[in-house]
N, C-alpha and C positions, 0 to 999 in steps of 0.2 A: 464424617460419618463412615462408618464400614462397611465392608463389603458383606458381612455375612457371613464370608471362608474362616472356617478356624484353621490357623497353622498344624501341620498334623506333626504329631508328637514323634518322637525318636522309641520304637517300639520294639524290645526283645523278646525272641519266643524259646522255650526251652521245652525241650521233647525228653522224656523220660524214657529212656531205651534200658534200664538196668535190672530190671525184672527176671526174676526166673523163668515165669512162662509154666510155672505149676500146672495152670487149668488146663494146658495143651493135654496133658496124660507125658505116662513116660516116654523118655526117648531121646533124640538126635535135635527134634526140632525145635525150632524156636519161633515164636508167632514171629514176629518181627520182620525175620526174615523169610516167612509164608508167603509168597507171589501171588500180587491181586494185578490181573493184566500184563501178569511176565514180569510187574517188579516187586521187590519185596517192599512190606508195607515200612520199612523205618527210609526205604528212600522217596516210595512216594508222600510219606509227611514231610520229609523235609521237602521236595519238590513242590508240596501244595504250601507250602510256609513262606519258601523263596519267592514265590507268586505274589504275596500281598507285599511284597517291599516291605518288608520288617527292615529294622535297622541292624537288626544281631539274631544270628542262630544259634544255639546252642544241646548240640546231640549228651545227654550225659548215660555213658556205659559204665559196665561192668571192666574194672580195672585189668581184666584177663581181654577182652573181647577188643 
């Protein structure tokens, strides 16, 4: 008999950071990098991604960036 536990899977997460950022209005900024508690939001997704043990991160930019 089993235990009931499923083996958990080997899980990638891929965060889409390549965006213009249109909707901001014009300018310098870029949401991404908009500070929510003093960090910018593309580190704390990957900080909140790292957290669930994924098996792979993957940040995809803007080949300039």
């Amino acid at each position: 008999m089993g235990t009931g536990i499923i083996p958990a899977l080997p899980v990638a997460v891929v965060i889409l950071a390549a965006g213009r950022s249109s909707r901001m209005g014009k300018g310098e900024n870029h949401k991404l990098l908009t500070t929510f508690d003093g960090v910018p939001l593309v580190r704390k997704s990957v900080l909140i991604v790292l957290s669930c043990q994924c098996s792979r991160v993957y940040v995809v930019t803007r080949p300039q960036a």
